[in-house]
Structure formats: C-alpha cells, structure tokens
C-alpha positions in Angstrom: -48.6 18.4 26.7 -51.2 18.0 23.8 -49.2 18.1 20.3 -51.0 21.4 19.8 -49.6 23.1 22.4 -46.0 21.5 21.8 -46.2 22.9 18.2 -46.9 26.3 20.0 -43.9 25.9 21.9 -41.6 25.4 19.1 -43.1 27.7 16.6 -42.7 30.7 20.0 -39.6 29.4 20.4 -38.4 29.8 16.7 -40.3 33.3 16.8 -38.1 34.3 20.0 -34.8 33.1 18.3 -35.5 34.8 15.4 -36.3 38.3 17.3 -33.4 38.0 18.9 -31.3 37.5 16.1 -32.4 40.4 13.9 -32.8 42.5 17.0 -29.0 41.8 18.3 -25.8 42.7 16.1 -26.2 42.6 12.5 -24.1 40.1 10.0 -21.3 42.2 8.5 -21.5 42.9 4.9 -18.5 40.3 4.0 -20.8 37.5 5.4 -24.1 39.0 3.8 -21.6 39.1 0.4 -21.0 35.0 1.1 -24.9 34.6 1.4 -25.6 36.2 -1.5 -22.8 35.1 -3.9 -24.4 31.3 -2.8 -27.8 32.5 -4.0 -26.5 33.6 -6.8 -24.6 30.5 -8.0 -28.0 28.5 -7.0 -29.7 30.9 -9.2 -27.0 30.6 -12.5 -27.4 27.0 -12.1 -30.6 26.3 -12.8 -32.9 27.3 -16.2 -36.8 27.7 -15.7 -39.2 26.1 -13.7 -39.1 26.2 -10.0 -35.7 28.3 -9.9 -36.4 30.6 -12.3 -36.4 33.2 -9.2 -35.1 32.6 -6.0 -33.7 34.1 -3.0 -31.3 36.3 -4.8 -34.0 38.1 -6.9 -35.7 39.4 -3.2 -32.6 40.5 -1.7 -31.9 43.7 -2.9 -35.7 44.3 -2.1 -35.3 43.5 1.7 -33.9 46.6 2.7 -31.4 49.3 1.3 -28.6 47.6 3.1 -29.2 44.7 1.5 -29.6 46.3 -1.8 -26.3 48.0 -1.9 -24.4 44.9 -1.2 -26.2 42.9 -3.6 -25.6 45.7 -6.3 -23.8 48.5 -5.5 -20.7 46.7 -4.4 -19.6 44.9 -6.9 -17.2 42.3 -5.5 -20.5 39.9 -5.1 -20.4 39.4 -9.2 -16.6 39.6 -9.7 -16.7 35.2 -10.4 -18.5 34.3 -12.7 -19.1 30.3 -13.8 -20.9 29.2 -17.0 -21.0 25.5 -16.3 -23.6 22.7 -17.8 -26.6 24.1 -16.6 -25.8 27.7 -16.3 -27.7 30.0 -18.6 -26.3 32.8 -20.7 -29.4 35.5 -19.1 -27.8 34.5 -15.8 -24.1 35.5 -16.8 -25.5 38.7 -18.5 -27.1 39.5 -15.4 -23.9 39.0 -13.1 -21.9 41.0 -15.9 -24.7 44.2 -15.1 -24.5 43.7 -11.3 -20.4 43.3 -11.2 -20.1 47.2 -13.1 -17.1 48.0 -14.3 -14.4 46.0 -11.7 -12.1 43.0 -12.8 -14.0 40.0 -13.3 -12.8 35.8 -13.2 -14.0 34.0 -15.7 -14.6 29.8 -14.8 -15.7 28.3 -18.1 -16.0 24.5 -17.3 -17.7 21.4 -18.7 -18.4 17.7 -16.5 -20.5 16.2 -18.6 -21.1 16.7 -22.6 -23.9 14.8 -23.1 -26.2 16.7 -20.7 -26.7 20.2 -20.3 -25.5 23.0 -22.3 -24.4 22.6 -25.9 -21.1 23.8 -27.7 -23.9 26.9 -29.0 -24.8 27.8 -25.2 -21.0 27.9 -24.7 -20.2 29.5 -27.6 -23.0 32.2 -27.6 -21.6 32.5 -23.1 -18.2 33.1 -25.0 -19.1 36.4 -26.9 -21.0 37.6 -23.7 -18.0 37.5 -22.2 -15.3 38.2 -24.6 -17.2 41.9 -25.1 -16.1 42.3 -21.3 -12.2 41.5 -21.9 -10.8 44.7 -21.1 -12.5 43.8 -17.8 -11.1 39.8 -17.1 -8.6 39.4 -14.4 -8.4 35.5 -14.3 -9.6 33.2 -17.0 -10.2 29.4 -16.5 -11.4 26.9 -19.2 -11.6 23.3 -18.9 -13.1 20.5 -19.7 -13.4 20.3 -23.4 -12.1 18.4 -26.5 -9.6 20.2 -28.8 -12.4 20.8 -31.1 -14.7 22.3 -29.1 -11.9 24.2 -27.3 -10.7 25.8 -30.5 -14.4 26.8 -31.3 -14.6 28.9 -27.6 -11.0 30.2 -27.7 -11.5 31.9 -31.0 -14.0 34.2 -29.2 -11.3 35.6 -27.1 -8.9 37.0 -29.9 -9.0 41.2 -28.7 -6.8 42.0 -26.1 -7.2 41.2 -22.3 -5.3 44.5 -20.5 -5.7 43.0 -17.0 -5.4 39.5 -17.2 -3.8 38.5 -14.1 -3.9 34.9 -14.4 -4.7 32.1 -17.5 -5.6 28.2 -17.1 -6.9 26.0 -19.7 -7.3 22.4 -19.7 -8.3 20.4 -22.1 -9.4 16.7 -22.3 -6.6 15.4 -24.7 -3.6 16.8 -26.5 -4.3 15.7 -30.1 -4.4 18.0 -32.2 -6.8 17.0 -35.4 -5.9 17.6 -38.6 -7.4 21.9 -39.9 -7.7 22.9 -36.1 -6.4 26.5 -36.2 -4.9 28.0 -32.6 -5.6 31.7 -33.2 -3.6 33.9 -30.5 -5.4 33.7 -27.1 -6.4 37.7 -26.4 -4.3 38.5 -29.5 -1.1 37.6 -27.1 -2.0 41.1 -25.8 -1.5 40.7 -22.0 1.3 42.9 -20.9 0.0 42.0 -16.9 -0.1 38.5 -16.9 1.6 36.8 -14.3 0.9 32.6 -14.3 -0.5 30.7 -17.4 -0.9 26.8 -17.3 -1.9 24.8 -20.0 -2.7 21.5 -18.9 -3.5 18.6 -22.2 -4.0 20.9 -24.4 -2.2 21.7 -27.6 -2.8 25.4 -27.2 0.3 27.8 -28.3 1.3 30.3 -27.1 3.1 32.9 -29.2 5.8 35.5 -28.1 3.5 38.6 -27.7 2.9 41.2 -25.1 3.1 39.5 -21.7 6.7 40.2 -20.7 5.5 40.0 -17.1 5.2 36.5 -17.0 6.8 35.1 -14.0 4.8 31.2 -13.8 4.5 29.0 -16.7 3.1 25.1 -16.7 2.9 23.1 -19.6 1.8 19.6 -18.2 0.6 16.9 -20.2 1.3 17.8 -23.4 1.8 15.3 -25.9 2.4 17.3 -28.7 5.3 20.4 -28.2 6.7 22.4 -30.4 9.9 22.8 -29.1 11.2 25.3 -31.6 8.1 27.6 -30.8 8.4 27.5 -26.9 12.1 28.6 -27.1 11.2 31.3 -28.7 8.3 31.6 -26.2 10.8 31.6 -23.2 13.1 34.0 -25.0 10.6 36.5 -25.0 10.2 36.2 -21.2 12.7 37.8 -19.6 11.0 37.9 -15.7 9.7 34.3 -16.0 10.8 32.8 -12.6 9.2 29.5 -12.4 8.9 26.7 -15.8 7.4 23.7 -15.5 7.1 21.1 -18.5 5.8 17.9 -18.4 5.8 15.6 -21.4 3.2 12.7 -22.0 5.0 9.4 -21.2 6.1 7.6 -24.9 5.4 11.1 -26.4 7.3 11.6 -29.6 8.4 14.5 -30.8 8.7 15.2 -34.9 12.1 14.8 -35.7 11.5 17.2 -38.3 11.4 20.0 -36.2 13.3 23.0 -36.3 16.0 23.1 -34.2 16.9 26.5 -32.2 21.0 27.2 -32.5 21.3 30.4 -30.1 21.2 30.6 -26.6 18.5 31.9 -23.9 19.7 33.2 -20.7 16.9 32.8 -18.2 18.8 35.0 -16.1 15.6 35.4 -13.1 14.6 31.5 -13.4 14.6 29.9 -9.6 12.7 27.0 -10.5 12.8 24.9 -13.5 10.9 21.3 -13.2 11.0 19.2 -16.9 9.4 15.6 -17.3 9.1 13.7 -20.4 11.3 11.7 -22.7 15.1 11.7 -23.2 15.1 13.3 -26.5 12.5 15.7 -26.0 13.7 16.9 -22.5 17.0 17.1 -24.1 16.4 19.0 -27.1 14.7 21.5 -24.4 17.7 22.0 -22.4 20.3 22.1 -25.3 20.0 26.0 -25.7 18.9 26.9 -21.8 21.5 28.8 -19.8 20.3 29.1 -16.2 22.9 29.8 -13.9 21.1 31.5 -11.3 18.8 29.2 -11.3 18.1 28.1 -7.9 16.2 24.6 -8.2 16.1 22.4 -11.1 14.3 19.0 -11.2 15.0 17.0 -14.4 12.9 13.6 -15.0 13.8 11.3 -18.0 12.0 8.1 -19.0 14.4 5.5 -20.1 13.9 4.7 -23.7 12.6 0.9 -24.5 15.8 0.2 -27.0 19.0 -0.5 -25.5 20.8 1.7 -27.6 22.4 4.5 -25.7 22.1 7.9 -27.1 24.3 10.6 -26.4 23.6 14.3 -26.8 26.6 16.2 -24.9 27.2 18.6 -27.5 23.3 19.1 -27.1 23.4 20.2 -23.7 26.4 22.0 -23.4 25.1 24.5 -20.9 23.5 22.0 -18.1 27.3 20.2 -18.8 29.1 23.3 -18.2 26.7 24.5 -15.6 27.8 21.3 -13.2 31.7 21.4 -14.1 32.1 23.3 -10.8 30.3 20.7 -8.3 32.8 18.2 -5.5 29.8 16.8 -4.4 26.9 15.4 -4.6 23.6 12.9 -3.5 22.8 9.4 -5.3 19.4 8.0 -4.4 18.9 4.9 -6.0 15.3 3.5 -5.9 12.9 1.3 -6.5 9.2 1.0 -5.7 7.1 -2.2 -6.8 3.5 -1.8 -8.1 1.6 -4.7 -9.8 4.2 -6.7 -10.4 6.5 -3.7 -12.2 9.8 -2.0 -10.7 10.2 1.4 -11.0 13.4 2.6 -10.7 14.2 6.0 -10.1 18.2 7.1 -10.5 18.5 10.6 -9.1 21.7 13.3 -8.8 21.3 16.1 -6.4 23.4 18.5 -4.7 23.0 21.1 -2.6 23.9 24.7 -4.0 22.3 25.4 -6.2 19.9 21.9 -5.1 19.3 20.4 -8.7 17.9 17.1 -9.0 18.3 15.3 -11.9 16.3 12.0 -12.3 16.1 8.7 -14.9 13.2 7.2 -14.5 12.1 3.6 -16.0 10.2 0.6 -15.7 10.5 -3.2 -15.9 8.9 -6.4 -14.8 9.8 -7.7 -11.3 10.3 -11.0 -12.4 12.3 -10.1 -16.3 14.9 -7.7 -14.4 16.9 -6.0 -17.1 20.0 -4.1 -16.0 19.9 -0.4 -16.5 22.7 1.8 -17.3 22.4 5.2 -15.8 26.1 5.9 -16.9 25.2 6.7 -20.1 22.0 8.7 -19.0 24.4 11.1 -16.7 26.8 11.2 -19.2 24.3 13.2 -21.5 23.4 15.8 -19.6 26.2 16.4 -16.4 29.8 17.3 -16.0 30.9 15.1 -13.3 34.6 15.1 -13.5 35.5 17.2 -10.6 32.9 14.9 -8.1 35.4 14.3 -5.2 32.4 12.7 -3.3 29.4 11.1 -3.7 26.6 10.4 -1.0 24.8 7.9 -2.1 21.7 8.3 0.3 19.2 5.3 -0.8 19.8 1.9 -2.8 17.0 -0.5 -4.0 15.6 -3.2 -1.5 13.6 -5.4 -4.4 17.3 -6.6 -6.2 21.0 -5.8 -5.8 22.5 -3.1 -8.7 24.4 -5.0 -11.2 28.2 -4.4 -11.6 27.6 -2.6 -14.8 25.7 -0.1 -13.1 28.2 0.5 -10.9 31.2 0.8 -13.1 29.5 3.0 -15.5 28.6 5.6 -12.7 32.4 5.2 -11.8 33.5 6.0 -15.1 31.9 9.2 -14.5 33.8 10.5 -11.6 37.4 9.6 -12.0 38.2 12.5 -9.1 36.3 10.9 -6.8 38.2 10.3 -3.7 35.0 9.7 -0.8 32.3 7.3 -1.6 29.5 7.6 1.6 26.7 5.0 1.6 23.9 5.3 3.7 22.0 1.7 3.6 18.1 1.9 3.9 17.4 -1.4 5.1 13.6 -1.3 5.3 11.1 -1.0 2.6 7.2 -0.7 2.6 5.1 -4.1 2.4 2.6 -5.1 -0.4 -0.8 -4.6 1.3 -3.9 -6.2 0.9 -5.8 -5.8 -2.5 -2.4 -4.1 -4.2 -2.5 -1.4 -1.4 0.6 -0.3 0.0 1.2 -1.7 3.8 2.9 1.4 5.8 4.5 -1.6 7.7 8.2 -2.5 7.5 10.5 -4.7 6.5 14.0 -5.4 6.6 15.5 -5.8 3.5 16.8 -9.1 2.2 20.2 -10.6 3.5 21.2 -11.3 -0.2 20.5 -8.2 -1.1 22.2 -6.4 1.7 25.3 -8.1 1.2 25.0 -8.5 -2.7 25.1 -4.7 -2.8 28.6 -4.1 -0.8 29.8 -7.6 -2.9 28.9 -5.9 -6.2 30.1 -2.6 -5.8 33.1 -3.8 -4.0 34.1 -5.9 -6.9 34.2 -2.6 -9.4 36.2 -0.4 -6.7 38.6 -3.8 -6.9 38.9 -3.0 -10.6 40.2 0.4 -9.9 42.6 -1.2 -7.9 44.9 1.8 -5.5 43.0 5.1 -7.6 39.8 3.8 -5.9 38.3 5.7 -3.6 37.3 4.6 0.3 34.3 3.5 1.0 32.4 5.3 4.2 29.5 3.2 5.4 28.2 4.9 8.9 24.7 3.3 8.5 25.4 -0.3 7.3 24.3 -2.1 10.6 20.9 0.1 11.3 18.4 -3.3 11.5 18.4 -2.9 14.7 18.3 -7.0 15.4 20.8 -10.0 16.9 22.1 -10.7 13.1 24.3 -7.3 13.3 27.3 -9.2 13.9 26.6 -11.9 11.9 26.2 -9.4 8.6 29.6 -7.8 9.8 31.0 -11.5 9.7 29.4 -12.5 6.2 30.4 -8.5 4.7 34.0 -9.3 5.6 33.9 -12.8 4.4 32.2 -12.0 1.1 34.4 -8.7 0.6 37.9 -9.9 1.5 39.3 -10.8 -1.6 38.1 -7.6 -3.1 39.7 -6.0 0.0 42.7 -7.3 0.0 43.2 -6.6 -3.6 43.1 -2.8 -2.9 45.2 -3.0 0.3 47.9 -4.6 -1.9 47.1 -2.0 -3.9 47.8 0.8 -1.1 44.0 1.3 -1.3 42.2 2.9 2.2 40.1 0.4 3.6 36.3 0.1 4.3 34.9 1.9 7.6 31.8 1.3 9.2 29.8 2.4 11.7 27.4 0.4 14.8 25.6 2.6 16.9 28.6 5.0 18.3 31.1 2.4 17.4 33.2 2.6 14.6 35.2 0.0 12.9 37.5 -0.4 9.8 38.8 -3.5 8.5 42.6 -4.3 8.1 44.4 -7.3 6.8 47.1 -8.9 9.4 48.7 -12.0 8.3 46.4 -12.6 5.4 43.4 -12.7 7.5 40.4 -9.6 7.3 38.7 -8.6 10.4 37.1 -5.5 12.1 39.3 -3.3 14.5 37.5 -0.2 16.9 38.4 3.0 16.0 39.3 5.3 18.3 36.4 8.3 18.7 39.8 10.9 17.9 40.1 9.0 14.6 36.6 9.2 13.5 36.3 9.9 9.5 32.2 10.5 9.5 
C-alpha cells in the first residue's frame, strides 16, 4: 500500500468514526456542560494573541442545543477563577453568561512576579464585589497581608448567600496601619464554614449566627479576647478548630474575658498552639456536650512550671466525673530530635488531651507531664489508667512517673500494654516501615522505673496489669520474665510486705502473677477461672 492510499485509509476511517459518532446517541448536556466549562477556563486563562478566541466563542454558534447550554443554563459560569493570567473581560463575560444564580468565587495568586498585578486583582475585585448579593462560596489565597487587605476592602456590602468563606494568606504578620475592615460588613446570616488559614483576618461578631464550621490554622497573631466574643455570638457552631503557630506569643496585655460561653451544640473542638495561649482559650469555654475534643500543647523551653487551674476551671470540672482513662506515651525520632507526645483520652465523651515537645536524641531532658495535666484535668476520681503505648527510643524517668501518680491518688488498676516494636531509620532520613524490637534495657528499664515509684506508695499502690508484656514473639520471652522478676523483686517484695497485690502478666493464653515464698520471687500459672484481664 502506497502512503497515499494509507493516508486515504485513515483519513475514511476518521470520517466513518466521526459519522458514527454524531449520528448515534448524543452526549448528555451534563457532559457538554464539562466540555464547555474546560473551554471556558482555557479561554480566562490566557490574554490576546492566539487565544484571544477559542473553542468556547463557536459553541453557542454550533447549534441551538449547544447554545442553550453554553448560555441559557447558567450552571456552566457559576465558578469563576481570576488567577495570574486571567483577564478581568474574561470574568465580566462569565458574570453575563452565569445570570442571576449563585456564583463561587476562586481568587488565587502562584506567582507575584509574573502575571497579573495587585491593579488587575484589584480592578477583578470590584467586578465582583458588585455581584455580592449573588456569591455562594468565596475563596482567596495566595497573597501577603498587604495585598490581601487591599482586595478584602472591596468586599465590605453584604453577602446574603454566602454559603462558604476561605482565605489564606502567605503569613500572619500583621504590619504596622494595616486596617481589617469587616469581610461583607459581617453581613452573612447563611454562612455555614469559614477558614482562615495564616492570615490575621478578624472576624467580628455580626450576622452569621448560622455558623456551624470554624478554622483558624496558622495563626500567629490571635486575639483571644475578640474570638471569645466571636464564639459567643455563635450559638449553632458545631465544629472549632484553632491552631497556633509553634513559639507564637501572645500579648500579655491582652484583655482577658471573665464570663462564661456555653457552646452548648459544639461536637468537635481541636486546639494547637502554646500552653498559655491554648489555655487562656479554654479558661472561659464550657462544653459539656461536646462530643470530641483534641487539645495539643507545646512544652515551653523554660523549666518553670506554670499553673493555670483557676484558668480552666470548666475543662477541670468537666473531667471530675471520669474512672478511666488511656495513656499513650510516645516518641518518634526525626533528624536526630525526639518528639514526645504525652496524650490523655477516654472514651465517653473521647477527648484527647495531648503535650507535645521536643529535644535532642543524644541531650535527653526529662519532661514532667504532671504538671502539664495538672493545669487543665481533674483526675482525682481515675480508678484506672490504660496506658496503651510507652517510648521505644529511652526508658520514662522516675519523675515522670511519680508526678503522673500524684495525679490519681484513687487509682486502684494500672493496665500497660507494651509496644515492643518501633519503625527503623531508613535510608536518606526516610522512615523504614520495617520493624524492630525494642531494646532490652529499655523494656526492662520501663517496668524497673515505674516499679520503683509504685514501691514508694508502698500498700495504697495500685496492681499492675500487664497482658502484653511478652508479645516479641522470640526465644528470649523467658529470659525477660527471668530478668523482670530479678530486677523488680525488691520493689516487689516491698509492696507484698506492704499487703500490696502483686504484678500479673500475660504469655500468649497463659497467665502468670508473681508471689514471694520463702523470700524468693517467681512466676506461678493462673488458673483461666482466676483471670483478671
């Protein structure tokens, strides 16, 4: 076959599929909509030249079919983008096309040194802030506080169906003479989720008392004062996030709010950021119907403990009523820093409660989460505590344990659950998803130090419940059980004089407990009838 005749081939062949395709069942219109609203993004993305018209500008001159999907239904225009190389005849032409239904607005900026200038944005701004009546979500991102200030004062009138608000910003310095006017005139009364993500945009109590989703993440600079006031004007808000800048400060000047806020409808309530500031947040929060709470505290760099109980008297009466809860302790090496993560939980209502903080892996300095739970939670009705993971990198120090003791004087069941494996160090500071056991000293410096402080309570010490201690899986099981026993006996025997319960432990579906005959500690089987876990 001559290339001639090949070419005549294909080019029938195209003609044939082609025949067949517009002679066999025609695309649906939500398809033809997809098609189109691509053409029309190509379109606002370029300015001039070549792609001054394209595709989009022929379709509603294909057929009437085509016509009224392209401009009678207006769900084709309803997002609109003005990005770096969008132009404002563009937007104004989307705003005709999209009529009079609800609109989302995507403001956005990659790249400030090409494409659009704060003037294009500016000038896109008061296109669209005459359609505000009309906007149903409104995104912005992408911009210094400066230049974000400039664009927000455009929206100041009222935004009657604004379902949805996101604005990000670049950092969450504020410079000295930047004025926040109110975003919309705080005129929203259906506005549903806002997140403000590094950005020191306020938002003032106004007329959005719908508000059921609020995210302030990254923020460096909070005015605490102002977003109590802000929360007390939201009676339906369901779900608060708040997320502080790690080493953020807050201005001790700041006025302090004395009343209480009921969030009466709050199920969720997540809070990251500094002791002090996260604190002075949840000194005048009452949530008791709140179904989920996850705190997260940085540890402070000083060693000086700080106590704020009369600061927080709600969370402290809020956990008066709890018998028990979960302990995780852990620690996760990255670069040659442990981070160590101390977290409360419990299971109705499931609050976490977290202190989080840093220190070289080679310079460890003993934490003291005592004082950090002290702050915050009532735990003098705890009856038991499960704690559910301990650090694999280094063994907790007495202290730790003693101060956590000093917590719970009810406590009468102590459950540990050993995790004896932790994640390698990969290749080029990757994490390896392979393995490890965790280190004999460490295994048995954990039961030696935390038997040493239940020693110190001597009789009003509570039993220690181990089912998981011998989970490695390898031939050294016994030989731990040997070495546990050998390094805890004097601690045990000083409770059984004591009339202290012993220690009981569990291998596979054996379980053992220790007793002392004749001076001597070994392991005794339990029967199944007698089993405690």
């Amino acid at each position: 076959m001559s290339v001639v005749a090949a070419a005549q081939s294909q080019m029938r062949y195209s003609l044939d599929a082609r025949h067949g395709i517009l002679n066999g069942t025609p695309l649906p219109d939500n398809i033809l909509c997809h098609i189109f609203q691509f053409l029309a993004e190509e379109r606002a993305r370029y300015r001039g030249g070549y792609y001054k018209v394209v595709a989009v500008d022929v379709v509603p001159l294909v057929c009437q079919r085509w016509r009224a999907i392209a401009t009678v239904k207006p769900r084709l225009w309803k997002a609109i983008v003005f990005h770096d190389h969008t132009s404002a005849i563009s937007v104004q032409r989307k705003l005709s096309l999209s009529q009079q239904s609800r609109i989302k607005i995507n403001i956005q900026q990659t790249d400030p040194n090409n494409g659009n200038s704060l003037q294009d944005y500016v000038a896109c701004a008061r296109l669209l802030a005459k359609e505000a009546s009309r906007i149903q979500t409104f995104m912005i991102r992408g911009f210094n506080c400066a230049s974000l200030a400039a664009i927000l004062k455009i929206f100041s009138m009222p935004a009657p169906e604004l379902r949805e608000l996101y604005v990000v910003g670049l950092d969450g310095v504020q410079p000295k003479g930047t004025e926040w006017p109110p975003l919309f005139g705080m005129d929203m009364p259906r506005l549903q989720s806002a997140t403000v993500v590094e950005s020191a945009v306020p938002l003032y109590p106004g007329s959005f008392q719908n508000l059921i989703r609020l995210r302030l993440l990254s923020q460096g600079n909070l005015d605490f004062y102002a977003l109590i006031m802000l929360l007390d004007a939201l009676p339906s808000l369901r779900w608060l996030a708040i997320k502080m800048k790690r080493y953020s400060e807050w201005d001790p000047d700041t006025k302090m709010y004395t009343g209480t806020i009921a969030l009466n409808n709050l199920r969720e309530l997540y809070i990251e950021g500094c002791q002090d500031n996260v604190l002075r947040v949840l000194a005048p929060l009452a949530f008791p119907d709140t179904a989920q709470v996850y705190v997260t505290i940085y540890g402070d760099n000083d060693n000086e403990p700080r106590r704020y109980r009369q600061r927080c008297t709600h969370m402290w009466e809020f956990t008066r009523h709890l018998r028990t809860v979960n302990l995780a302790y852990v620690d996760e090496v990255s670069n040659g820093l442990v981070t160590r993560t101390i977290s409360i939980t419990w299971n109705d209502p499931e609050i976490c409660v977290k202190w989080v903080w840093s220190a070289a892996e080679d310079k460890s300095e003993k934490g003291q989460p005592g004082f950090f739970f002290d702050m915050v939670l009532d735990l003098q009705n705890v009856e038991q505590i499960n704690i559910t993971r301990l650090p694999t990198v280094y063994a907790v120090h007495p202290l730790e344990w003693r101060h956590l003791l000093e917590l719970v004087p009810a406590l009468t069941v102590l459950l540990l659950r050993m995790n004896t494996h932790r994640p390698l160090d990969g290749p080029e500071g990757r994490t390896d998803f392979r393995v490890a056991e965790m280190e004999h000293h460490i295994l048995l410096a954990h039961f030696s130090t935390l038997w040493q402080e239940l020693g110190v309570l001597g009789g009003q010490g509570p039993p220690l419940l181990c089912p998981d201690f011998c989970s490695l899986q390898s031939p050294r099981d016994w030989i731990l059980f040997r070495e546990f026993v050998q390094v805890c006996a004097p601690h045990i025997s000083a409770r059984a004089a004591a009339g202290a319960s012993m220690v009981f432990l569990r291998r596979g579906e054996d379980m053992f407990s220790t007793e002392r005959p004749y001076g001597t500690v070994r392991l005794i089987r339990v029967s199944p009838r007698n089993r405690l876990l």
